[in-house]
Structure formats: C-alpha cells, structure tokens
N, C-alpha and C positions, 0 to 999 in steps of 0.2 A: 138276689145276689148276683144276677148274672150283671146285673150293671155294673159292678166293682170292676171289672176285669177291663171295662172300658174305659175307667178309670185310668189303672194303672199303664194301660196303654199311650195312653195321650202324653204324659210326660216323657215315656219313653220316643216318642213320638216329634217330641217338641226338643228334646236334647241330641238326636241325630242335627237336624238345620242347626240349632248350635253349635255343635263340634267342627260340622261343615264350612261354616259361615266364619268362625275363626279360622280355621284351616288353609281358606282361601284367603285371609288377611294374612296369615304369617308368608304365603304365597308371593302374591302380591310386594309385600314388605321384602321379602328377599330378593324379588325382580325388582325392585326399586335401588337396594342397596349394591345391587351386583352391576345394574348400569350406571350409577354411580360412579363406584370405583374403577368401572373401566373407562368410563370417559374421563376420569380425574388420571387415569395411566394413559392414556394414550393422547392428554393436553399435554404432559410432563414432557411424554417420546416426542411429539411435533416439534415442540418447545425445544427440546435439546437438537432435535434435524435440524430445527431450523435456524439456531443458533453455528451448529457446527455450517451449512450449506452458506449464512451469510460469510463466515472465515471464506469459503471457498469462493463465494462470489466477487468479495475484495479481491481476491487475486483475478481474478477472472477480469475483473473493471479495471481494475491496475496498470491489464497488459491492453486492455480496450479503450482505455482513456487519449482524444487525439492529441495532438505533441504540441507544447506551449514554447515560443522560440523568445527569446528574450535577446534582442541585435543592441552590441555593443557599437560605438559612435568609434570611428576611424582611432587606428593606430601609427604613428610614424614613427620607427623610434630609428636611433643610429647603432649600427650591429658591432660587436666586437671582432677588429679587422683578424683576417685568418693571418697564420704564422705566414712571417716572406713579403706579407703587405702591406704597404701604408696607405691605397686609398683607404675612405672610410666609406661605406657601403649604409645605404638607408631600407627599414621595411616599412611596408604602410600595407593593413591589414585589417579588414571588419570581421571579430568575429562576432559568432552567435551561436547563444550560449541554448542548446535543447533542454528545457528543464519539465521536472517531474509533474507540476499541475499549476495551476494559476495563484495559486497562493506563494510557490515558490518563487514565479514570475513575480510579483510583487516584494517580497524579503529579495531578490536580486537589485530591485530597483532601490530598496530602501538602503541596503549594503552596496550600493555601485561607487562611490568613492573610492573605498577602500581595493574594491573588486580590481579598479581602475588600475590602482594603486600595484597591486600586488602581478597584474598582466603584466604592466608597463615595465617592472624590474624582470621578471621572468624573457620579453621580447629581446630586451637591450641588454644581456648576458646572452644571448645566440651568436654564434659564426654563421653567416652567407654559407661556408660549406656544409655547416649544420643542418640547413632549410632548402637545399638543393636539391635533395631528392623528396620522394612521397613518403618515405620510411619518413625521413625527419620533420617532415609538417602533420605526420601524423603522431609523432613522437610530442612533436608543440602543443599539439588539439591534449593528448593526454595528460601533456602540465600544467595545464591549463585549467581542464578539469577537474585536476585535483587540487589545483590552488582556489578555486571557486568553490569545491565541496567543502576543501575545510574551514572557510567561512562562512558558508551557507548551512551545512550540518552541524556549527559548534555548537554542544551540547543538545545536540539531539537524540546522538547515537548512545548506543550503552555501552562502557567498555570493552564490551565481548567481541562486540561490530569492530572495534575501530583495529584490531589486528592491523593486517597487509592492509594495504591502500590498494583499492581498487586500477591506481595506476599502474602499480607495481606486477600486479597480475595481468594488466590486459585485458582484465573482465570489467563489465557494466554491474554494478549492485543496482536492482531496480530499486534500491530504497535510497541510491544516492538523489540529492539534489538537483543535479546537475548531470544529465544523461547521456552529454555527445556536446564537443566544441566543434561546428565547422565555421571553416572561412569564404564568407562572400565574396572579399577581396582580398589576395595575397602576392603583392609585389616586393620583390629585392634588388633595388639597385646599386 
C-alpha cells in the first residue's frame, strides 16, 4: 500500500505545471493585448499631432514660401486734368503685381485682359495731384490690389472673408491673391 500514496502524488504533481503553464499564457495574452492597445492609442495621438502640426506647418510655409511677381506690360494712360487746368497731363507706369504662389501667377496671366482692363479705368480716373505725393501712389498700389483680388479671388472666398476689403483696412489678408502692387516705372507728365 505504500505505493498508492505515489500515486496519488503524481497527478497532484502533474496539475501544479498545468495551472502554471496556463497562468503564464493568460500572462502573456494580457501583455500582448495591453501592447496592443497602447500602440493602437498612441498611432491615433501621432495621427491627430500630426494632423494638428501639419495646420501649423501650412502657416508656417505660407509666410516661408518666396514671393512670385507677376510684371504687368507698360501703362500710358491721359489723367483727369486737376480743377483750373486745361493742360492734359499723361502717366506711363509698369506695375507688378506680388502674388500669393505660382498658381496664382498663372490665373493672373490667364485673367490679364480683363486685369488690364479694369487698371486702365482705375489709372485714367486719377488727378496728377492725386499721384504727387507717396501717400497717393500708394493709395493707387491699394486699388489696384483690390481691383486685382477681386478678380482673382472670385468665388474663392466664403462670405464670412469677403466683409471689409482688405483695401479698406490697410491690412494685407495673407489669403489674398494678390499680396503688394509696386511700380517699376512711375511717370506723370
């Protein structure tokens, strides 16, 4: 009879490594599902940084992006005589138009007719005394501007944007088209 007891040993024996042996799979399985889910939250957190950092990097390239000039072909136009005088006074003027990126360089060029069109009235309503000082050529460069944005930004904008006009205010919208008029040649005779 003393064998019996070795018996009943062995199984108790053989069911410890079993319990073990699962133990360490439920283990296991738990470290498996727990780096899981944490790599599955922290693709989601990159994923949204790096969603939110590229909004910030647009702006960031926006104000880094170098300046695309689009030069309009000579202006001559005859000015409207100031009050008291009857000569008729001429201007002749190259401007160049600073635009937002090279795509908009291109829609300038493809709209330059019209572009042409809508300068050429705006020069030839000026007075010589209008354009005498730097206040008023810079006054010109503004309407200019805006007479160029709003051909070049029709139906871009949402009507939330189109409030004041940038001219109106003085201020540059870096989302306008059209970023800065200057003049390479500016004569009034």
């Amino acid at each position: 009879m003393a064998k019996a007891p070795d018996k009943q040993e062995k199984p108790a024996a053989e069911a410890a490594p079993a319990k073990s042996k699962k133990l360490v799979l439920i283990i296991i399985i738990g470290l498996v599902l727990v780096l899981i889910l944490g790599g599955g939250a922290a693709f989601l957190l990159l994923k949204k940084s790096k969603a939110a950092g590229e909004d910030g990097e647009t702006e960031v390239k926006h104000h880094d992006v170098k300046p695309v000039f689009v030069k309009l072909e000579s202006f001559t136009v005859k000015l409207q005589p100031d009050e008291g005088k009857q000569e008729q006074q001429f201007m002749q003027t190259v401007p160049e138009l600073k635009v937002r990126d090279a795509l908009i360089a291109e829609k300038a060029k493809t709209y330059m007719p019209e572009i042409r069109h809508n300068i050429l009235l705006l020069l030839s309503s000026r007075r010589p005394s209008e354009l005498a000082t730097p206040q008023g050529m810079e006054k010109l460069s503004m309407d200019i501007r805006s007479v160029t944005n709003k051909i070049l930004d029709e139906g871009t904008k949402k009507p939330a944007e189109k409030g004041k006009e940038s001219s109106e205010t003085g201020k540059v919208d870096p989302d306008d088209a059209v970023q800065a008029v200057l003049f390479s040649t500016f004569i009034v005779q």
